[in-house]
N, CA, C and O atoms as a GROMACS GRO file, in nm:
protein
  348
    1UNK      N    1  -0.896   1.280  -1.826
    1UNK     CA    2  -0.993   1.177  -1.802
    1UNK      C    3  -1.042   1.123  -1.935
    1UNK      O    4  -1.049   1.200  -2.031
    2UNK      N    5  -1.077   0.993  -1.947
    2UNK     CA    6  -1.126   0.910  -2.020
    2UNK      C    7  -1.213   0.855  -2.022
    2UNK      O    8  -1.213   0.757  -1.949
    3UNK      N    9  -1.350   0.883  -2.109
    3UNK     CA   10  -1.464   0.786  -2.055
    3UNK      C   11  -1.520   0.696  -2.209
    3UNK      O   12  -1.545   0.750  -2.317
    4UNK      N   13  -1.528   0.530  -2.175
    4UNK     CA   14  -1.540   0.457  -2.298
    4UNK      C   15  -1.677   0.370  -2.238
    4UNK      O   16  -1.657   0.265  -2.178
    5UNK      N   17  -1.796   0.413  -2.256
    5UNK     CA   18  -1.954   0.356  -2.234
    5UNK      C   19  -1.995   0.241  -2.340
    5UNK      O   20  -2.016   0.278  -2.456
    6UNK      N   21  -2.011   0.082  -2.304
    6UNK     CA   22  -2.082   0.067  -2.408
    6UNK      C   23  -2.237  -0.006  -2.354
    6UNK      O   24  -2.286  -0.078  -2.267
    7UNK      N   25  -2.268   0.071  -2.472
    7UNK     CA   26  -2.460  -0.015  -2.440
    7UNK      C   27  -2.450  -0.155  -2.491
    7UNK      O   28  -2.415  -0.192  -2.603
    8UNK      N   29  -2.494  -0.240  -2.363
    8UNK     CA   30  -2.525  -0.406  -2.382
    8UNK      C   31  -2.620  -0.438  -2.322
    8UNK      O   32  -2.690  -0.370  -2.247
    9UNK      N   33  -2.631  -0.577  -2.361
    9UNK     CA   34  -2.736  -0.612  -2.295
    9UNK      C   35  -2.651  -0.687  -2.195
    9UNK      O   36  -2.534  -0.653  -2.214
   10UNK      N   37  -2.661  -0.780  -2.093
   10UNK     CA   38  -2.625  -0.847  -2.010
   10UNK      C   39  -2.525  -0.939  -2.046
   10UNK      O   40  -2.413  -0.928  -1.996
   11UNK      N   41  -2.546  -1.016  -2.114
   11UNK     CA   42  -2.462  -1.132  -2.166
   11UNK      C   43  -2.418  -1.099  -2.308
   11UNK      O   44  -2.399  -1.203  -2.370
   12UNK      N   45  -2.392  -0.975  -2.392
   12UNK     CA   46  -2.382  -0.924  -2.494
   12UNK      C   47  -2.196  -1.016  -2.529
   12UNK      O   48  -2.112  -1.024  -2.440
   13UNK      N   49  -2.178  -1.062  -2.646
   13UNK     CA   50  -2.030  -1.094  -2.714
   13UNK      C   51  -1.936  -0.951  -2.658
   13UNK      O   52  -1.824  -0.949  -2.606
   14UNK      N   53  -1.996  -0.878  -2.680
   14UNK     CA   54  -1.888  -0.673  -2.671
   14UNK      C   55  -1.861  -0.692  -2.517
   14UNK      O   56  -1.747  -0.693  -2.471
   15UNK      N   57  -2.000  -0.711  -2.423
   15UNK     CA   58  -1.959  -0.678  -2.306
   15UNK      C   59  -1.873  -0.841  -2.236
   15UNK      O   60  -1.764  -0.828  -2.179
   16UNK      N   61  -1.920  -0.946  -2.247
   16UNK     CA   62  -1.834  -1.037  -2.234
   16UNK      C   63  -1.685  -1.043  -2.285
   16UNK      O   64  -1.619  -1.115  -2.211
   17UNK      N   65  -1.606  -0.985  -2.396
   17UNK     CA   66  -1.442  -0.939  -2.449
   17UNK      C   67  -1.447  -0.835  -2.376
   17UNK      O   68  -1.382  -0.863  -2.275
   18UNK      N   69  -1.479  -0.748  -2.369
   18UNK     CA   70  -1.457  -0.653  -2.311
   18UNK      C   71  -1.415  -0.677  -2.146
   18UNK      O   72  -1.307  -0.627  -2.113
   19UNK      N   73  -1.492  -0.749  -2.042
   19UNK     CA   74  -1.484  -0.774  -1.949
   19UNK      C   75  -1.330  -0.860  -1.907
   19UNK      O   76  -1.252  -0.852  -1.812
   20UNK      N   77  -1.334  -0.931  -2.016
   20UNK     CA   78  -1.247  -1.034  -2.013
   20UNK      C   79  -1.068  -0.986  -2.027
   20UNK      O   80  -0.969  -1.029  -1.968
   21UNK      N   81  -1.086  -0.855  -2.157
   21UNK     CA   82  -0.977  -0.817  -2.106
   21UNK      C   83  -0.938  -0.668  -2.034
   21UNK      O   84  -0.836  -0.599  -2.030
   22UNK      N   85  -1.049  -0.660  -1.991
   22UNK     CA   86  -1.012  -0.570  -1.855
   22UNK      C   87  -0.977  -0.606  -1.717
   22UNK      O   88  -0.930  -0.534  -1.630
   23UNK      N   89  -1.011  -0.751  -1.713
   23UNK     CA   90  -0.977  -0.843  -1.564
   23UNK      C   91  -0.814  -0.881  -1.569
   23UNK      O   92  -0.732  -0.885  -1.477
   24UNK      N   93  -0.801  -0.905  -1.707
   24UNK     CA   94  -0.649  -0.921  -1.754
   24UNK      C   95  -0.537  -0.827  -1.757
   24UNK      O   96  -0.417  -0.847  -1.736
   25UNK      N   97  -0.606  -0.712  -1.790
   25UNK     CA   98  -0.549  -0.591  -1.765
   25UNK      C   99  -0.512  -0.545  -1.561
   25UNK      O  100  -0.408  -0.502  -1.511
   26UNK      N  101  -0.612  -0.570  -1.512
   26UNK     CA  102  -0.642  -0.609  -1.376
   26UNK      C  103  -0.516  -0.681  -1.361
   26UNK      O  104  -0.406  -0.632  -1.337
   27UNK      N  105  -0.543  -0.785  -1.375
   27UNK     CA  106  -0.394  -0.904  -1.347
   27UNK      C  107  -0.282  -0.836  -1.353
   27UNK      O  108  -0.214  -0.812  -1.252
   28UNK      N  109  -0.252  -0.801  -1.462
   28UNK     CA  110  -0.091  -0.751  -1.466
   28UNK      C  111  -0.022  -0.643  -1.440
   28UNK      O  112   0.095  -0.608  -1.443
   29UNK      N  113  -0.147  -0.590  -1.405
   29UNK     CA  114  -0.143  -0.408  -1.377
   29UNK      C  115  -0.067  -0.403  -1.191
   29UNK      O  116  -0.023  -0.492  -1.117
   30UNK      N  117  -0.080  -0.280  -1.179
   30UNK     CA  118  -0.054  -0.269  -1.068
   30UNK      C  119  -0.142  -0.237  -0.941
   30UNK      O  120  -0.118  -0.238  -0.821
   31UNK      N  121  -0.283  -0.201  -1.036
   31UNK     CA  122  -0.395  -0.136  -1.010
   31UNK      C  123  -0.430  -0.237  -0.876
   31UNK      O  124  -0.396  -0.356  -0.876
   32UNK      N  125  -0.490  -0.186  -0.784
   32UNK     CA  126  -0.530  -0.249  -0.626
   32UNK      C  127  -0.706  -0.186  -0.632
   32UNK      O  128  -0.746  -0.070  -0.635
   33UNK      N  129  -0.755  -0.274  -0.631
   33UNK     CA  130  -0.909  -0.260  -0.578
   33UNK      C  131  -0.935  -0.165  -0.418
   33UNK      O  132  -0.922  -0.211  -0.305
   34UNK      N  133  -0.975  -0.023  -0.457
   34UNK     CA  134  -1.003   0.045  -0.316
   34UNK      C  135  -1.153   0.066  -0.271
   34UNK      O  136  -1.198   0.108  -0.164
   35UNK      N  137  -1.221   0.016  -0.399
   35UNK     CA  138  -1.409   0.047  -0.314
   35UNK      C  139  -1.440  -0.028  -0.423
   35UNK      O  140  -1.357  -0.041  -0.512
   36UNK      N  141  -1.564  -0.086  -0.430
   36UNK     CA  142  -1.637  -0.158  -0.450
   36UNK      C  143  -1.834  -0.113  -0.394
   36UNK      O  144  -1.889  -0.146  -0.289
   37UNK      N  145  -1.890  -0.033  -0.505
   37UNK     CA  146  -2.059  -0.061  -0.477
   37UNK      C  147  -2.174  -0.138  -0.524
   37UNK      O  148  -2.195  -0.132  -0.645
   38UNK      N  149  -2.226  -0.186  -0.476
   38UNK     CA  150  -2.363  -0.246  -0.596
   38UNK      C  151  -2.481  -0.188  -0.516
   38UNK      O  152  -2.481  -0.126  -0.410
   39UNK      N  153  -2.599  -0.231  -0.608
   39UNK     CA  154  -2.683  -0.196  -0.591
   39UNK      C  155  -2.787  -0.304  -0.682
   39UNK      O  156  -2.753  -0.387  -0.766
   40UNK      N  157  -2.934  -0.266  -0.630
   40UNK     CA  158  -3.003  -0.350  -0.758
   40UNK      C  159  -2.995  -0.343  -0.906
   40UNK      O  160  -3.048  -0.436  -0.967
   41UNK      N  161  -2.941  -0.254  -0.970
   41UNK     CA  162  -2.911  -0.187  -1.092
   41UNK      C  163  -2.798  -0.175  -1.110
   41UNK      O  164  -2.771  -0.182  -1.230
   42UNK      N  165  -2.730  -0.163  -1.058
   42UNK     CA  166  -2.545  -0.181  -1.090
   42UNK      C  167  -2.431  -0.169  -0.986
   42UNK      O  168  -2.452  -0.156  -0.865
   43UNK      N  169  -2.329  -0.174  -1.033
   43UNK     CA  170  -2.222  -0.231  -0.943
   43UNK      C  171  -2.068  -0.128  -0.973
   43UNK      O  172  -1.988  -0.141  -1.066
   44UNK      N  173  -2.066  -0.064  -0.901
   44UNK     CA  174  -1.918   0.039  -0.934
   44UNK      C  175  -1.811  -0.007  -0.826
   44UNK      O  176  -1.831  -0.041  -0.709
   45UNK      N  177  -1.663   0.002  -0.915
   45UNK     CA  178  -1.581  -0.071  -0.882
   45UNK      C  179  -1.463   0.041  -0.880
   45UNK      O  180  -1.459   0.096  -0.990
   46UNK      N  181  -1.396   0.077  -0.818
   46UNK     CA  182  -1.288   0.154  -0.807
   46UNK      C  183  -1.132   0.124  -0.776
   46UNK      O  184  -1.090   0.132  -0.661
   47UNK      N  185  -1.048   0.089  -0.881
   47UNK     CA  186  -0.892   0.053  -0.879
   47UNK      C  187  -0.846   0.169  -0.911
   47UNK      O  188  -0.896   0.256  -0.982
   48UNK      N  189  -0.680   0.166  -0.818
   48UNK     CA  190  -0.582   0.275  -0.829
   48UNK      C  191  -0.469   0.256  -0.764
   48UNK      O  192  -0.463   0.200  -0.654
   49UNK      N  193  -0.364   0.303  -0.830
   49UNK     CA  194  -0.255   0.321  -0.815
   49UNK      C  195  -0.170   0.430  -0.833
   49UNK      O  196  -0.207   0.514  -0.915
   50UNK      N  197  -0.013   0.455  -0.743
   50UNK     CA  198   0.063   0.583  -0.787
   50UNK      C  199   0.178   0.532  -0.827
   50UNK      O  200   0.253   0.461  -0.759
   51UNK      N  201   0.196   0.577  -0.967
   51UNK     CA  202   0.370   0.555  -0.988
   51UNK      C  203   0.440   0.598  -0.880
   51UNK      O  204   0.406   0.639  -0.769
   52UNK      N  205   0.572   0.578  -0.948
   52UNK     CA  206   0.696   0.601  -0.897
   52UNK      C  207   0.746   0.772  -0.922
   52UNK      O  208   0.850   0.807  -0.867
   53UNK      N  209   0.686   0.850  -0.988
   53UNK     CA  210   0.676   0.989  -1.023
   53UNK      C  211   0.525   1.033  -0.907
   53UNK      O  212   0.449   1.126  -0.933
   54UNK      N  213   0.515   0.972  -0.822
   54UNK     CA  214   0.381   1.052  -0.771
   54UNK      C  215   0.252   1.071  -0.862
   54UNK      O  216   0.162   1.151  -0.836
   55UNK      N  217   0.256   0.990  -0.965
   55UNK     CA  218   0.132   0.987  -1.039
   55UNK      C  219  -0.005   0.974  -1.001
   55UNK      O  220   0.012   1.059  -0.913
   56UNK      N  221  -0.064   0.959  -0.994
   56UNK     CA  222  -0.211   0.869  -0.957
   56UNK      C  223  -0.269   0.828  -1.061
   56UNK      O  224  -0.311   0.902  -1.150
   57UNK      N  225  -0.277   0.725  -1.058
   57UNK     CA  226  -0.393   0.622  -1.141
   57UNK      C  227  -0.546   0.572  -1.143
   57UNK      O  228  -0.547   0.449  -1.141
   58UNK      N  229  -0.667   0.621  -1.147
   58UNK     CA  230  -0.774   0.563  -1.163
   58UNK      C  231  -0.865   0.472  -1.254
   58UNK      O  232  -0.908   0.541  -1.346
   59UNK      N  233  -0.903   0.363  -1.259
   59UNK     CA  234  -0.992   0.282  -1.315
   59UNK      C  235  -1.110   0.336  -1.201
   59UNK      O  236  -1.096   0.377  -1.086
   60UNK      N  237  -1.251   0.315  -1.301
   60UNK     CA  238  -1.333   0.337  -1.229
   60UNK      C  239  -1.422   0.237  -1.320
   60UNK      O  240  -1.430   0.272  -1.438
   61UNK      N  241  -1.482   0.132  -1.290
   61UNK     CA  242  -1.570   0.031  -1.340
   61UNK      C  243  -1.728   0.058  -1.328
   61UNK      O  244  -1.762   0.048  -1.210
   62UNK      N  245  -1.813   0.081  -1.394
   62UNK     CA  246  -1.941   0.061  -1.398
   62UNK      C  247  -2.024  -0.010  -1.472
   62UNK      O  248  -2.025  -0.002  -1.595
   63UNK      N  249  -2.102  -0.086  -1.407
   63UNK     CA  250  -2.136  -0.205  -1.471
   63UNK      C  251  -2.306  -0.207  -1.397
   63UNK      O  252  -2.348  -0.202  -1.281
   64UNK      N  253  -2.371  -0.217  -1.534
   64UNK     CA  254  -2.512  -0.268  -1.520
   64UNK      C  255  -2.592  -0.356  -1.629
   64UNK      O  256  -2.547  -0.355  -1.743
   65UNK      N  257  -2.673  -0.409  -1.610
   65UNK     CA  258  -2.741  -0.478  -1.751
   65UNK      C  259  -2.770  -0.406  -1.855
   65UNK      O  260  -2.804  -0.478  -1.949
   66UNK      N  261  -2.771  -0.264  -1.886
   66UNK     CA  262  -2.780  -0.201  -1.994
   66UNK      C  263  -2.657  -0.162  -2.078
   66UNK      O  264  -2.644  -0.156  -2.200
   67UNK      N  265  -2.567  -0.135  -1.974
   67UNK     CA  266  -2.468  -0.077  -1.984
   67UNK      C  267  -2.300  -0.123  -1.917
   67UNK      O  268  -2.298  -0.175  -1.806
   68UNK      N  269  -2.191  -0.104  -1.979
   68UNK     CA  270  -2.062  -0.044  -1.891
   68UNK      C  271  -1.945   0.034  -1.962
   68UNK      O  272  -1.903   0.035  -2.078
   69UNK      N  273  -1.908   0.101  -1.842
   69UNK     CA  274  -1.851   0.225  -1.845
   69UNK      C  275  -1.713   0.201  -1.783
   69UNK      O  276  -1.684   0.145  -1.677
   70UNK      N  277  -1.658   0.240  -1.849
   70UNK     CA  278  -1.486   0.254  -1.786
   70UNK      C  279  -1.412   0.441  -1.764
   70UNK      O  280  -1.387   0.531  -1.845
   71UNK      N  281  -1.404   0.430  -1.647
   71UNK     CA  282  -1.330   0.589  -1.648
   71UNK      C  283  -1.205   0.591  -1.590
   71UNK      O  284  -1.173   0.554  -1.477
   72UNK      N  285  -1.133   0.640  -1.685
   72UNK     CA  286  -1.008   0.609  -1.656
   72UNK      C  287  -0.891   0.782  -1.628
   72UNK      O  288  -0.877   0.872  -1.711
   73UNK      N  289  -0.846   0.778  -1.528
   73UNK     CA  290  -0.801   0.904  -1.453
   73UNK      C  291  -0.657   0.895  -1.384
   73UNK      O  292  -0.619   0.813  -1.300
   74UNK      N  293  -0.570   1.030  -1.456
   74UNK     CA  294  -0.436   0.975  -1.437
   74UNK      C  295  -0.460   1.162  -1.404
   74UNK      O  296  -0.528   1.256  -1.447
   75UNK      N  297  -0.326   1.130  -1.268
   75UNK     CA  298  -0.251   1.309  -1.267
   75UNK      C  299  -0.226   1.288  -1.100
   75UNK      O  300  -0.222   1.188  -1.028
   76UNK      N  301  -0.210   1.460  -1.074
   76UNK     CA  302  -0.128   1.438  -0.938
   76UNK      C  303  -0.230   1.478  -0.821
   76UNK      O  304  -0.253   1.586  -0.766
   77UNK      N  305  -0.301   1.308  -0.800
   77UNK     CA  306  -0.422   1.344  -0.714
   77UNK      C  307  -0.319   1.296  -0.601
   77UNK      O  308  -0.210   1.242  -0.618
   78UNK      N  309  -0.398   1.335  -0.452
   78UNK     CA  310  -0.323   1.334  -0.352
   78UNK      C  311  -0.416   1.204  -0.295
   78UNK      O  312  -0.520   1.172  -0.354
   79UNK      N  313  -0.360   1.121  -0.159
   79UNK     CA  314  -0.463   1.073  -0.104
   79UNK      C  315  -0.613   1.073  -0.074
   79UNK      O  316  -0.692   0.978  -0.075
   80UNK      N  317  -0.629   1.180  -0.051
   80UNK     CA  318  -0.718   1.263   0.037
   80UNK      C  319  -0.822   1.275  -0.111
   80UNK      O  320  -0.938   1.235  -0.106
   81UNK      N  321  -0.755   1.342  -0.256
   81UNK     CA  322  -0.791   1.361  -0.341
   81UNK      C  323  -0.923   1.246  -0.399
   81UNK      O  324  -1.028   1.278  -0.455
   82UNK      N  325  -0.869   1.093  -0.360
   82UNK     CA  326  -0.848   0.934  -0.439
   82UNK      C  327  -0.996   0.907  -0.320
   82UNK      O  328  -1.100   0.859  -0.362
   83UNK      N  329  -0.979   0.945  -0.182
   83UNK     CA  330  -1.106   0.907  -0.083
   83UNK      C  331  -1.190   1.012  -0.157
   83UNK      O  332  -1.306   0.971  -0.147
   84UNK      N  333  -1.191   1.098  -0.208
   84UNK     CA  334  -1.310   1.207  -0.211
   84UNK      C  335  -1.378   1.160  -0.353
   84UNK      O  336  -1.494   1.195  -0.372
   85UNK      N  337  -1.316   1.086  -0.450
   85UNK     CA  338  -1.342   1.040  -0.597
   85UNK      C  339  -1.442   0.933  -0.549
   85UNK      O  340  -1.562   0.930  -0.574
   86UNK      N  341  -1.368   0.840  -0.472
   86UNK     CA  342  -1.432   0.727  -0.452
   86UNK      C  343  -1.532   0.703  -0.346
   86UNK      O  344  -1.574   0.590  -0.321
   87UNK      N  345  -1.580   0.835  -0.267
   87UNK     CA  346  -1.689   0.839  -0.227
   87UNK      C  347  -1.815   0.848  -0.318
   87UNK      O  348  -1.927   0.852  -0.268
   0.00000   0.00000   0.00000
């Protein structure tokens, strides 16, 4: 697991590039959007995918006006594994 946090403010230059090429990354990836939360304070976003080796892939997006967080999670999670993360 991988976790890369940065403190911003809302409309920060870091968190605007940053956003920009993670949506891009999004695009070309293979990654599929499986949950999606918000709230008044922030908004968590959950993409994943499995290779062709049975891999599993997680992006996990967190995003608030102070802050965002990317967690990123690779290995041999099962289905069942991917619903229990993203609860």
């Amino acid at each position: 697991m991988k976790i890369l946090t940065l403190n911003t403010t809302t409309n920060s230059q870091a968190k605007v590039s940053f956003q920009k090429e993670l949506n891009s990354l999004l695009k070309r990836g293979r990654y599929e959007q499986m949950m999606e939360t918000r709230n008044k304070s922030d908004q968590s976003t959950v993409y994943g995918y499995t290779d062709n080796k049975g891999v599993a892939h997680l992006l996990i997006i967190v995003n608030s006006d102070a802050e965002m967080s990317l967690l990123v999670m690779r290995g041999n999670l099962t289905h069942e594994d991917l619903e229990k993360i993203a609860k």
